[in-house]
N, C-alpha and C positions, 0 to 999 in steps of 0.2 A: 599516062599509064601505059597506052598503046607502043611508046617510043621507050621504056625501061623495058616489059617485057620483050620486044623485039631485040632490043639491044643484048640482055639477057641470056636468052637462046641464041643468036649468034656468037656470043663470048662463046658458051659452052658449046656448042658445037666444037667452034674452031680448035678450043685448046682440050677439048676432050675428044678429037677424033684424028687430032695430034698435039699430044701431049708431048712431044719433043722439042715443041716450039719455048714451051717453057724452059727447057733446058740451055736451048739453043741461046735463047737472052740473055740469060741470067751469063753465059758462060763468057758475052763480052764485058763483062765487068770481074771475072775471074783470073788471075794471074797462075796455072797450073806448076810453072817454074818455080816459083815462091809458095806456093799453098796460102796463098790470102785476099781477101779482098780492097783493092785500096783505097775504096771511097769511105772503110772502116777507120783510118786514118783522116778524112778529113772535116777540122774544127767547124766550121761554115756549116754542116753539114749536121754536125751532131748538136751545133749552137741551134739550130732553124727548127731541129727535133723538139729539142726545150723548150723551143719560142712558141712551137704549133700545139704543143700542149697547154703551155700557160693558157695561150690566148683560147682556147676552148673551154678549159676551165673556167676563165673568166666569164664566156658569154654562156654557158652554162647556170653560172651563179647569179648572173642580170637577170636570166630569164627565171630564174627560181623565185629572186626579187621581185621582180614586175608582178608576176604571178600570185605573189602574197600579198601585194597591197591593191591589184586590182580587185583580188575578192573582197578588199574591205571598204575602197571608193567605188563609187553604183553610177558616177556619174561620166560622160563622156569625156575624153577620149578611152577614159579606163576600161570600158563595155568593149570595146573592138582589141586595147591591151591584154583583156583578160582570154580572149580568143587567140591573142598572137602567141602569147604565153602557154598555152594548154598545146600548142601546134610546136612550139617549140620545146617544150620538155618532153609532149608525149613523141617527137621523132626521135630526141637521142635516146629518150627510155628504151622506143619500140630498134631503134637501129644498130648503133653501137653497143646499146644496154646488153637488150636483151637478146636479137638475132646473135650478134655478132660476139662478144663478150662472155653472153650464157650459154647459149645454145651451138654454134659453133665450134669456136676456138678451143673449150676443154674437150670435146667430141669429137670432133675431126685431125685424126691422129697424122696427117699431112705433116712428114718433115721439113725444116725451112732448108732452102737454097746451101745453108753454110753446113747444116747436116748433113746431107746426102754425099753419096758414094761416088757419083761424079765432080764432086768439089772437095775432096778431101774428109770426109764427111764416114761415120760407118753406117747409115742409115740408106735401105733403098730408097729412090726415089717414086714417089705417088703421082698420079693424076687429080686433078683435084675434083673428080666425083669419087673416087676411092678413101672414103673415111678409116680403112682399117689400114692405117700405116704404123710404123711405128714409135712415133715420136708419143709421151707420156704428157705431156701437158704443155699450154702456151703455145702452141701448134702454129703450122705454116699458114693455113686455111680460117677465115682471112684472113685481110689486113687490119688489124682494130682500128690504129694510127691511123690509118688512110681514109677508112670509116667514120672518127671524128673530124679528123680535118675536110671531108666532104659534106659533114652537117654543119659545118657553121655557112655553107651555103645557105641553107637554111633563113638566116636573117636577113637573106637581101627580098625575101616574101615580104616580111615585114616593116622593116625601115622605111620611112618617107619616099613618094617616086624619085625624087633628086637624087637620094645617095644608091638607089637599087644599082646604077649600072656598076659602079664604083666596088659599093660591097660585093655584087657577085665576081667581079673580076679579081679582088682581094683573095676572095675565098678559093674562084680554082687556081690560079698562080699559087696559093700555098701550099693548094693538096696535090698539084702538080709534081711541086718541088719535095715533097714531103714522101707522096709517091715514087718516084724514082730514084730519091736517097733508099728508100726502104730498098728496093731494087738491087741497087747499088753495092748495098752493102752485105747483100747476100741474107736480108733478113725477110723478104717476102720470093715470091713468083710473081710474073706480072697478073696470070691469073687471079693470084689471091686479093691485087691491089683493084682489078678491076672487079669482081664480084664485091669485096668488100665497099666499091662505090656503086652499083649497083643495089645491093639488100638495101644500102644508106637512103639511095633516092625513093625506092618502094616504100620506105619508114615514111622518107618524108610526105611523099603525095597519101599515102592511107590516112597519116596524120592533118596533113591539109583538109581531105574530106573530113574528117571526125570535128575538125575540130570548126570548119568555117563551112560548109555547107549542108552537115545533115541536119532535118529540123530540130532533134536535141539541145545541137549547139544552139541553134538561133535563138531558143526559147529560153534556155540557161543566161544568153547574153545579156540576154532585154529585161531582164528581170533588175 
């Protein structure tokens, strides 16, 4: 908890007391002679986009899975599945759902990168503590994509100790790569990729508490 909000507050410091550094990023993957981006051009790139979707959707619908049939077996290992379950639905509800998705993204009127006025764009460019920009919906602020693809970190909590190192290193090499295509292509700030993985890790560890250490759970489990 100590290590997300620290991390947190120095993001925004940095890129809120210069916000030009966002600009500055984004602007090496910018082509001004051409007015275009050209990682928007490449297949690897928008194939990996597709692929980082699926596969969350997928471990979205295991975990919806598990989740149902642990409420209906009482017996072990199901008791600690139905825990891992509750910890896994209720981060991407509380992360990508609901932070990021509801609250965020339609509200926070942040133009993306390919908008704005410095990239061929008619829109001023925002800082990303300034909600009142002008872009109308689906907003720069944050990253959703980056936000799902940092919860499926998420399931190297749960998975057997064997495969933990395995799946967490699965998960950031995707949202790594997921994250800087978004970059890339002029459809995030790096801002918006790092708060957007930020809210995500706060979802998860609140969700961790709720769901495997306050006495509620334990007593809901054991039942």
């Amino acid at each position: 908890m100590t290590l997300i909000l620290v991390v947190g507050v120095v993001t925004g410091l940095l890129f809120g007391l210069y916000p030009q550094l966002d600009l500055s990023i984004s602007a090496l993957f910018y082509e001004p002679l051409r007015h275009l981006w050209p990682a928007t051009n490449s297949h690897l790139l928008a194939i990996h986009r597709d692929l980082a979707a699926y596969l969350a959707t997928i471990l979205v619908i295991i975990a919806i899975i598990l989740g149902a049939v642990a409420m209906i077996r009482r017996r072990e290992p199901w008791l600690m599945w139905r825990r891992a379950a509750a910890f896994l639905i209720g981060s991407c509800l509380l992360g990508p759902g609901l932070i990021v998705n509801t609250l965020l993204k339609p509200e926070w009127g942040r133009p993306r990168p390919a908008d704005v006025i410095e990239f061929g764009g008619k829109l001023p460019f925002m800082p990303w503590w300034n909600p009142f920009g002008a872009c109308d919906g689906n907003c720069s602020f944050v990253s959703g994509e980056t936000s799902l693809a940092f919860w499926v970190l998420a399931w190297a909590v749960v998975v057997p100790p064997r495969y933990r190192a395995v799946t967490a290193t699965v998960a950031l090499v995707n949202c790594l790569i997921l994250a800087a295509g978004r970059i890339a292509m002029g459809g995030h700030f790096v801002s918006d990729v790092l708060f957007g993985i930020i809210v995500t890790a706060l979802a998860m560890w609140l969700s961790y508490v709720a769901a495997f250490e306050l006495p509620f759970a334990r007593r809901v489990s054991s039942r």
